[in-house]
Structure formats: structure tokens, C-alpha cells
NUVEX-221401 format. One line per field, with one value per residue: residue number from 0; residue in three letters; x, y, z of N, C-alpha, C in turn. Coordinates in steps of 0.2 Angstrom, whole numbers, always signed. Atoms other than C-alpha are relative to their C-alpha. Layout:
pos NUM  ... $
code ALA  ... $
n_x X  ... $
n_y Y  ... $
n_z Z  ... $
ca_x X  ... $
ca_y Y  ... $
ca_z Z  ... $
c_x X  ... $
c_y Y  ... $
c_z Z  ... $
! end
This chain:
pos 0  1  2  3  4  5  6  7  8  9  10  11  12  13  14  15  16  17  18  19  20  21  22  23  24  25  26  27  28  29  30  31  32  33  34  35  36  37  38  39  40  41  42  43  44  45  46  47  48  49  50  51  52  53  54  55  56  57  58  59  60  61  62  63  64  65  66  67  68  69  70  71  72  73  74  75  76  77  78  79  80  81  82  83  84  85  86  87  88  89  90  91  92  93  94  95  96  97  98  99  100  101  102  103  104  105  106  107  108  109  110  111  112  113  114  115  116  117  118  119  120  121  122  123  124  125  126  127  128  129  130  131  132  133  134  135  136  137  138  139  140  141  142  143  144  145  146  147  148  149  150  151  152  153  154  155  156  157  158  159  160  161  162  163  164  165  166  167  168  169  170  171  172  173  174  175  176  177  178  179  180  181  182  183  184  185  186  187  188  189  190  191  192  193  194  195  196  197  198  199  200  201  202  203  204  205  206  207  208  209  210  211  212  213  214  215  216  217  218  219  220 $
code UNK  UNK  UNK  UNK  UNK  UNK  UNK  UNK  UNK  UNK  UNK  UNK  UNK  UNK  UNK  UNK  UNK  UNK  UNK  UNK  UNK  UNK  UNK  UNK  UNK  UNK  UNK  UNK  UNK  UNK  UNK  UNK  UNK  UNK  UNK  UNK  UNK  UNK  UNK  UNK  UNK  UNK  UNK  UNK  UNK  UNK  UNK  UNK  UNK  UNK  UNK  UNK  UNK  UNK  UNK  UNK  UNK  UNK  UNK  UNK  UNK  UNK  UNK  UNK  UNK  UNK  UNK  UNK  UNK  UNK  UNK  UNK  UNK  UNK  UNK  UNK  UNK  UNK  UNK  UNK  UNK  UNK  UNK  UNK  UNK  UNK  UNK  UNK  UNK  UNK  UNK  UNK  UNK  UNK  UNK  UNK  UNK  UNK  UNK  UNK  UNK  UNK  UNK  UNK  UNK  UNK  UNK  UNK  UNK  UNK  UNK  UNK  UNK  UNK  UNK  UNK  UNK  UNK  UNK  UNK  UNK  UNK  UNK  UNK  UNK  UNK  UNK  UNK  UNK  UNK  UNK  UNK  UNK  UNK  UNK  UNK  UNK  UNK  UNK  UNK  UNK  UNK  UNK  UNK  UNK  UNK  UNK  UNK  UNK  UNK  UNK  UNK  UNK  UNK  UNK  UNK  UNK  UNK  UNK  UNK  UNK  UNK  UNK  UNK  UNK  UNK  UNK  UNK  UNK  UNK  UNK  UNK  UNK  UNK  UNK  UNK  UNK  UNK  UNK  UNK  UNK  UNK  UNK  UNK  UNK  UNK  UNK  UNK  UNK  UNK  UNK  UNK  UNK  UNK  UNK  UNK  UNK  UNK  UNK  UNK  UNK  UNK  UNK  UNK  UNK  UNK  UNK  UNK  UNK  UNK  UNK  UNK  UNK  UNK  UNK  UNK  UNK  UNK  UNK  UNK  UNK $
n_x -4  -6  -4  -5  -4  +3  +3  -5  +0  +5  -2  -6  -4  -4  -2  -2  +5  +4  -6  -1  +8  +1  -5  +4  +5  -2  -1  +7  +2  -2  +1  +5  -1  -1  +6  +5  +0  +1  +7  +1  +2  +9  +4  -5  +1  -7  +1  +1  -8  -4  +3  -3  -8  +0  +2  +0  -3  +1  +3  -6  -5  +0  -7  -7  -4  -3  -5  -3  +1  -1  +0  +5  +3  -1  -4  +2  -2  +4  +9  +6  +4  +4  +7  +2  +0  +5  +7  +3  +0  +6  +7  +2  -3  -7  +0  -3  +3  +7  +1  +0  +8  +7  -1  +5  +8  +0  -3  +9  -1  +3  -1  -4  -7  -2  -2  -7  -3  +0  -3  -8  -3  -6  +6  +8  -2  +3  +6  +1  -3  +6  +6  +0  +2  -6  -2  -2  -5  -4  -1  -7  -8  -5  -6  -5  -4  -2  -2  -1  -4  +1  +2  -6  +2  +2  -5  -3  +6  +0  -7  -1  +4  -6  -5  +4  +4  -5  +1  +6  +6  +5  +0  -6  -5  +3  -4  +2  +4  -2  -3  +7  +1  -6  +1  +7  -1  -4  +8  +5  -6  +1  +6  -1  -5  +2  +5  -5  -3  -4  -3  -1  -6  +2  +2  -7  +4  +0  +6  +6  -1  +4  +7  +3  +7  +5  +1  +1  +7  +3  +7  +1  +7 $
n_y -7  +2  -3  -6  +4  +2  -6  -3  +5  +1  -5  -2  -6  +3  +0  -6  -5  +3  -3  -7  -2  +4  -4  -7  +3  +1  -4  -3  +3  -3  -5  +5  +5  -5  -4  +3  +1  -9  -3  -5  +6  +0  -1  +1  +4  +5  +4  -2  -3  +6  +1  -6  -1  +6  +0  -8  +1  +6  -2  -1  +2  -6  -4  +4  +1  +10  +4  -4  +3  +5  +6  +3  +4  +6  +6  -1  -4  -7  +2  +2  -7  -4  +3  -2  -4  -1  +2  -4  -7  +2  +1  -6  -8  +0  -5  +5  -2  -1  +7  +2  -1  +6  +7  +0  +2  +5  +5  -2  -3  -4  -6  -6  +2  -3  -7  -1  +0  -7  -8  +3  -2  -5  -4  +0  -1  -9  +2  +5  -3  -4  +2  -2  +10  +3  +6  -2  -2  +6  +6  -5  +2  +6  +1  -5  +2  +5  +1  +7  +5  +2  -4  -4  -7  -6  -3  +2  +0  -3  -3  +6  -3  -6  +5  +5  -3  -6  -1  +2  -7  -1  -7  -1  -5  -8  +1  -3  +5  +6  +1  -1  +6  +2  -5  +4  +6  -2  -1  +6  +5  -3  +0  +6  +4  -2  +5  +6  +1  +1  -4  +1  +2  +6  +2  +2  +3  +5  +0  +0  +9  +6  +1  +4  +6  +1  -5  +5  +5  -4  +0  -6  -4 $
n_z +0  +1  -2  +4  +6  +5  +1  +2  +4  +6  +3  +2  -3  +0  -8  -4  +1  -4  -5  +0  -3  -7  -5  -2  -3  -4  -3  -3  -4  -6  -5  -2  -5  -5  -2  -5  -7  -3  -1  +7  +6  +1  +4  +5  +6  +3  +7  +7  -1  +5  +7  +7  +1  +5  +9  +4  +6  +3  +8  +4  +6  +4  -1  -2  +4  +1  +0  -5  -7  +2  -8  -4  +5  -1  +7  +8  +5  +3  +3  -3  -4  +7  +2  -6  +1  +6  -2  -4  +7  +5  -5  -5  +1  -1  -10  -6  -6  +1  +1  -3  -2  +5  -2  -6  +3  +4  -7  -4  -5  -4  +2  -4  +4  +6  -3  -3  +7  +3  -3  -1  +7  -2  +5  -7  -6  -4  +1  -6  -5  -3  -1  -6  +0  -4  +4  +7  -2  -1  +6  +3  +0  +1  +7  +2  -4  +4  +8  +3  -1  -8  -4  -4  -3  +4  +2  +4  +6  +5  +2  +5  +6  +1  +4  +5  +5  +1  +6  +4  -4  -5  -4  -6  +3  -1  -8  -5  -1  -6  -7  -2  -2  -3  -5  -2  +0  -7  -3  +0  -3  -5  -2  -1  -6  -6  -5  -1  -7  +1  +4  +6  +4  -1  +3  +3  +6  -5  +0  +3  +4  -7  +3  +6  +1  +0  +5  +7  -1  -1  +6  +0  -5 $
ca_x -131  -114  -99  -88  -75  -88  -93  -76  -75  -89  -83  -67  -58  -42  -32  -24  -38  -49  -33  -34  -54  -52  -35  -47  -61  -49  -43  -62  -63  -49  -53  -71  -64  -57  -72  -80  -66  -67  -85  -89  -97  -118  -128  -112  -116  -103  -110  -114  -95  -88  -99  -95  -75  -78  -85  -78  -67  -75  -76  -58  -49  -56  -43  -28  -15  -11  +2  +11  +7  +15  +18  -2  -6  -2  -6  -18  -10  -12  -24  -35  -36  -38  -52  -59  -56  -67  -81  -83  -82  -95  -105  -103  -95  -78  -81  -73  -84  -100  -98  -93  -110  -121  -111  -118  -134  -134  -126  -144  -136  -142  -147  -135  -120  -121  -120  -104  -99  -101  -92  -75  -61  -46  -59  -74  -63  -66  -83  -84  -75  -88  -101  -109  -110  -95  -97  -95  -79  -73  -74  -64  -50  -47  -44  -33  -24  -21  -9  -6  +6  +0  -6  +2  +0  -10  +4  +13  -3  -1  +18  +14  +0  +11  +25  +13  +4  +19  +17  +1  -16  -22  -28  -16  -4  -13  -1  -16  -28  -20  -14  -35  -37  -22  -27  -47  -41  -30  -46  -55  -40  -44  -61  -59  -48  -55  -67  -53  -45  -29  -17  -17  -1  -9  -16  -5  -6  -3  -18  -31  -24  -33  -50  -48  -54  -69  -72  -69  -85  -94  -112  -115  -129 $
ca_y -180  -180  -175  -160  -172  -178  -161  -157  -172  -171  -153  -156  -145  -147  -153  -138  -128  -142  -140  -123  -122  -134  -124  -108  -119  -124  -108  -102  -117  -113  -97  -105  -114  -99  -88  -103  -104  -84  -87  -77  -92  -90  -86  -88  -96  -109  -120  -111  -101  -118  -121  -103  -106  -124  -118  -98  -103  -116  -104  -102  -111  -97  -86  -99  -96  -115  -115  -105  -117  -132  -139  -140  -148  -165  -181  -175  -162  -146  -153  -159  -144  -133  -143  -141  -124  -122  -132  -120  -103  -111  -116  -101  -87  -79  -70  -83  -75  -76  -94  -97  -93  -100  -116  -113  -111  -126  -137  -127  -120  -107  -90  -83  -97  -88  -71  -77  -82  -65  -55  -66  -61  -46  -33  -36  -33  -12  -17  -32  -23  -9  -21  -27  -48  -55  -72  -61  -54  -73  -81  -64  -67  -83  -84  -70  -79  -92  -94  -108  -115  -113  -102  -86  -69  -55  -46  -62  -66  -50  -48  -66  -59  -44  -56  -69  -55  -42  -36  -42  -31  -32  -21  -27  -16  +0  +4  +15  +4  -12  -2  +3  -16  -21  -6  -17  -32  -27  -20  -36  -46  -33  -35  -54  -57  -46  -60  -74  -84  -83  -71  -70  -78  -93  -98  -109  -123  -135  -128  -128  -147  -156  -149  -159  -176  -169  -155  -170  -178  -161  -159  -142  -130 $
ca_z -32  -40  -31  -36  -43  -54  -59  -63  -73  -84  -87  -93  -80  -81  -66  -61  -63  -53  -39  -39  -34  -20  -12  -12  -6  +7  +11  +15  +25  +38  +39  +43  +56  +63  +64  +74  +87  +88  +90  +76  +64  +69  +56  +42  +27  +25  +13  -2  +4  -2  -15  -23  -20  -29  -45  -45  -60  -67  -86  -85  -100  -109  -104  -102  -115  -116  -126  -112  -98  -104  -84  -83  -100  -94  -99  -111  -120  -130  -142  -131  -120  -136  -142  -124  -125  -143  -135  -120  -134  -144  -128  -117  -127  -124  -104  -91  -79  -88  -93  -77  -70  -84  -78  -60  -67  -76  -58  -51  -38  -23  -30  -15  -21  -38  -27  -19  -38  -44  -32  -34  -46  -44  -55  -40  -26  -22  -26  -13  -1  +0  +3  +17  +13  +24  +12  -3  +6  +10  -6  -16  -4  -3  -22  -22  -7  -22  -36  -48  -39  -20  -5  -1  +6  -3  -8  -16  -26  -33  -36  -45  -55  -59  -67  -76  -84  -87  -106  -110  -109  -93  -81  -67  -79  -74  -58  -51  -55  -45  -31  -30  -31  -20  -8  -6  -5  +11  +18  +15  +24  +38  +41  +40  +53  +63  +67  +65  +79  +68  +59  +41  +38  +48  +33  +22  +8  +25  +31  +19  +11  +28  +19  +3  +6  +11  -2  -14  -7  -4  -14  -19  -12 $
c_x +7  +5  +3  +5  -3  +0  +6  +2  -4  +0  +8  +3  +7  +4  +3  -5  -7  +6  +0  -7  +2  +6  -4  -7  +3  +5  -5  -1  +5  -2  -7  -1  +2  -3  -3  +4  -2  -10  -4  -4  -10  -2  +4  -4  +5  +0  -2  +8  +4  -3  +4  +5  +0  +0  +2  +4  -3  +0  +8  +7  -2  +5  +8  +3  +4  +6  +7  -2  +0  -1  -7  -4  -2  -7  -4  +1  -3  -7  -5  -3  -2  -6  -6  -2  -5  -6  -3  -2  -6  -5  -4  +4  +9  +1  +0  -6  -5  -1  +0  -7  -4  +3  -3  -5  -2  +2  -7  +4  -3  +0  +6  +8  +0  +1  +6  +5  +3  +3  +7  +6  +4  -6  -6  +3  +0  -5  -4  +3  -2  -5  -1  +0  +10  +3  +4  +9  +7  +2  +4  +5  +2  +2  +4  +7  +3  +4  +1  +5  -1  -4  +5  -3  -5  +5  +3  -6  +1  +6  -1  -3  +2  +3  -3  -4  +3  +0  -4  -5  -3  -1  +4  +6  +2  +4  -8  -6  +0  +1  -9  -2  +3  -4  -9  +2  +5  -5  -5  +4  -4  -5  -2  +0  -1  -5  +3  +3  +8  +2  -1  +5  +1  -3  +4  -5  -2  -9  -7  +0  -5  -7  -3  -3  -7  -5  +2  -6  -9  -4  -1  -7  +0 $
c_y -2  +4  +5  -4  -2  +3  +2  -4  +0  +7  +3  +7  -3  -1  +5  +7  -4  +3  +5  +1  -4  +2  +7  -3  +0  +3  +5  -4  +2  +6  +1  -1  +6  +5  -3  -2  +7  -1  +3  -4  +2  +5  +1  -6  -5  -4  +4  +6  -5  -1  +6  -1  -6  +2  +8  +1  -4  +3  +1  +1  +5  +3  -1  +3  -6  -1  +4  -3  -8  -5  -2  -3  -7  -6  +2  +3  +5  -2  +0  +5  +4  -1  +1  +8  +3  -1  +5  +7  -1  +0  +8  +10  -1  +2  -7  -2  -2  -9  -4  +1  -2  -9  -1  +0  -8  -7  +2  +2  +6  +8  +3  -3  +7  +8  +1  +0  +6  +5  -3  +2  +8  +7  +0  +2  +9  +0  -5  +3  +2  -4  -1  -11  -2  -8  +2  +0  -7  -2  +6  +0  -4  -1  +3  -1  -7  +0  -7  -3  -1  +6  +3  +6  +5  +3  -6  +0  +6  +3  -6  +2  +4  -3  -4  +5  +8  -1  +0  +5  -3  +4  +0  +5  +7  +0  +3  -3  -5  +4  +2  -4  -4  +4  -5  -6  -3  +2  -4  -4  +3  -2  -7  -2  +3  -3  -8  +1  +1  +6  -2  -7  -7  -6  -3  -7  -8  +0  +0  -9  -4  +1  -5  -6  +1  +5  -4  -4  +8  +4  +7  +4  +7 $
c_z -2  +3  -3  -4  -5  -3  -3  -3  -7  -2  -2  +2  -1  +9  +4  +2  +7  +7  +4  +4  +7  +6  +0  +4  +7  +5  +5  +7  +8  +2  +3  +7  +7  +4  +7  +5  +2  +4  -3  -7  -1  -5  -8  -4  -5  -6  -8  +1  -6  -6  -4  +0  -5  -8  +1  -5  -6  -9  -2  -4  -5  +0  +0  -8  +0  -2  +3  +8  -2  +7  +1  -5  +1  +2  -4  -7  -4  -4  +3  +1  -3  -1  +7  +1  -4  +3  +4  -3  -2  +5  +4  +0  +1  +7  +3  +5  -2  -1  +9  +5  -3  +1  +7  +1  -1  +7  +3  +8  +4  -4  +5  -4  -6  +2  +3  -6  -2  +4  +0  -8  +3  -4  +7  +5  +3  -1  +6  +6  +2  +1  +5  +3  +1  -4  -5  +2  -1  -5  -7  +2  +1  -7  +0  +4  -5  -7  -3  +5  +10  +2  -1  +1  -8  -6  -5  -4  -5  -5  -5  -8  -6  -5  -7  -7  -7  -11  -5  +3  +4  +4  +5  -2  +1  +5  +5  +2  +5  +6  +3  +4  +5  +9  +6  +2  +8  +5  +0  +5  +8  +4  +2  +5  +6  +5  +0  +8  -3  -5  -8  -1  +5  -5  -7  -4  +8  +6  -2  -2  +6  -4  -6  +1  -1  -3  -7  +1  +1  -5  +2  +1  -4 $
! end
């Protein structure tokens, strides 16, 4: 069985991108931790939790504009990445999301994992929100509890979002749009924590980082 670092190796992630999975991974896992002092954990489906937070990007340097993110080229360089970039196009198309899932496939992971896969992403979230799968719920807000550069609240993720994507076409643009999404994703926080031992804004980069060791050793399901 190969570890996740493997995985992210022999699929040319890149490191920030690998970084990124494992502080949402180990934003799940606090809030994890918290259910099960609340008491709240029995019948939780942790492991494919973590699993889906590991691989819910795995598809995307599709989407990256590289050469607009010089801080995360390092040491290999734009070429590289570029080159990397084509491979994944050629392999799995141009949709982040779709690649990212026919790479889950491909690692054979749990029909339910590929369920928590598909409900993660800023676009899922009034979607995920009305559901009724409390995993699906976990593994949409811990990404959104994550920007490139760290943890933080709902709201920064989205001011961040905001900034990084201001001028270009995306739908965070739409104001009535985001505040739909922003409005969900508030409502998933809600619902969450209503079975945490801890507040939201207990959850921090200092709190998820104690997961990584063993989310770098952690065989996927």
C-alpha cells in the first residue's frame, strides 16, 4: 500500500498543492476530534473523511495560472509545472474536478470516499448543505476553512477568494451568487458545531498541523 506522500509524488503534486490537502485533511481531523469529546463521533465515517480531504484537489494544476504564482513554483520551476500541467489536460481533460475524481478512481478508493470527493468545492456548497451526509458537510468545509497560505475563518476564505479572483471570470464575481454560497457554507459551519466540543474559531493552522505526521503515513480507504 502506498502512503499519501507517495501518491502525491508519483502524481506530480505540487507541494503547495500536496500542503493544502493535508491542512484540510487536518482541519477534518480536529473537528473529528471534537465531535468525539462532544460525544457525537459513533457511526462517523472518519476514514474515508480523511481520505476525501487528501485527494479533493488532486486535479488542480488545471486551473492554476502558474505563471501568477511564482511563490509555489519552487525548486522546479514554471516549465516543469507547465509540462505537468499538459500531461494532466491530455490525460484527464480540462475540469479540475472531473480529473480529480477519475484520479480517485484510479488510487480505487471507497465508492462513499468518491462521494465525500464530489460534494467539496465553493460551487457544491448550497447543494451540500441541503443534504443529509454530515461527512459530505465536513469535508466542503474544511476546504473552504483553507486558503493557500493557511487556516481561517469562513468569511476570510472568502474575502481571500474575493481578492485572488477579482477581474477574472468566475462565479465568486456574481455578488448574488457568493452571498447564496457564503450564506451555505455558514449554515454548514452551524450544523457542524452544533455537534463540536469546540467553537469554530478553535480551529486554527496550530490545530490541524499536530495531524500531519500521521496523515503523511495514512493509507487511503
Amino acid at each position: 500500500m502506498r502512503s499519501v506522500r507517495d501518491i502525491y509524488r508519483d502524481y506530480k503534486i505540487m507541494p503547495s498543492l500536496a500542503e493544502h490537502q493535508f491542512r484540510v485533511a487536518g482541519v477534518a481531523c480536529a473537528i473529528m476530534e471534537a465531535f468525539d469529546a462532544a460525544g457525537n463521533a459513533a457511526s462517523f465515517h472518519k476514514d474515508e473523511v480523511v481520505s476525501a480531504c487528501l485527494l479533493h484537489d488532486m486535479g488542480n494544476i488545471l486551473k492554476f495560472d502558474l505563471p501568477s504564482l511564482p511563490e509555489f513554483l519552487a525548486p522546479e520551476g514554471l516549465a516543469y509545472w507547465e509540462a505537468v500541467k499538459t500531461e494532466f489536460a491530455m490525460k484527464y481533460g480540462s475540469d479540475e474536478h472531473a480529473a480529480t475524481l477519475a484520479i480517485a478512481g484510479e488510487i480505487g478508493v471507497s465508492p462513499r470516499t468518491m462521494a465525500y470527493i464530489d460534494a467539496v468545492g465553493f460551487p457544491n456548497a448550497a447543494k451540500t448543505a441541503q443534504g443529509a451526509s454530515l461527512e459530505e458537510k465536513l469535508c466542503c468545509y474544511a476546504d473552504q476553512r483553507v486558503t493557500p497560505y493557511g487556516v481561517t475563518s469562513i468569511e476570510g476564505r472568502f474575502k481571500e477568494a474575493a481578492r485572488r479572483y477579482a477581474g477574472r471570470s468566475h462565479r465568486i464575481n456574481d455578488a448574488g451568487y457568493a452571498e447564496r454560497q457564503l450564506a451555505a457554507l455558514m449554515e454548514m459551519e452551524r450544523q457542524i458545531f452544533l455537534r463540536a466540543a469546540v467553537a469554530p474559531d478553535a480551529i486554527t493552522d496550530a490545530a490541524c498541523e499536530k495531524y500531519f505526521p500521521s496523515l503523511e503515513r495514512f493509507m487511503l480507504v
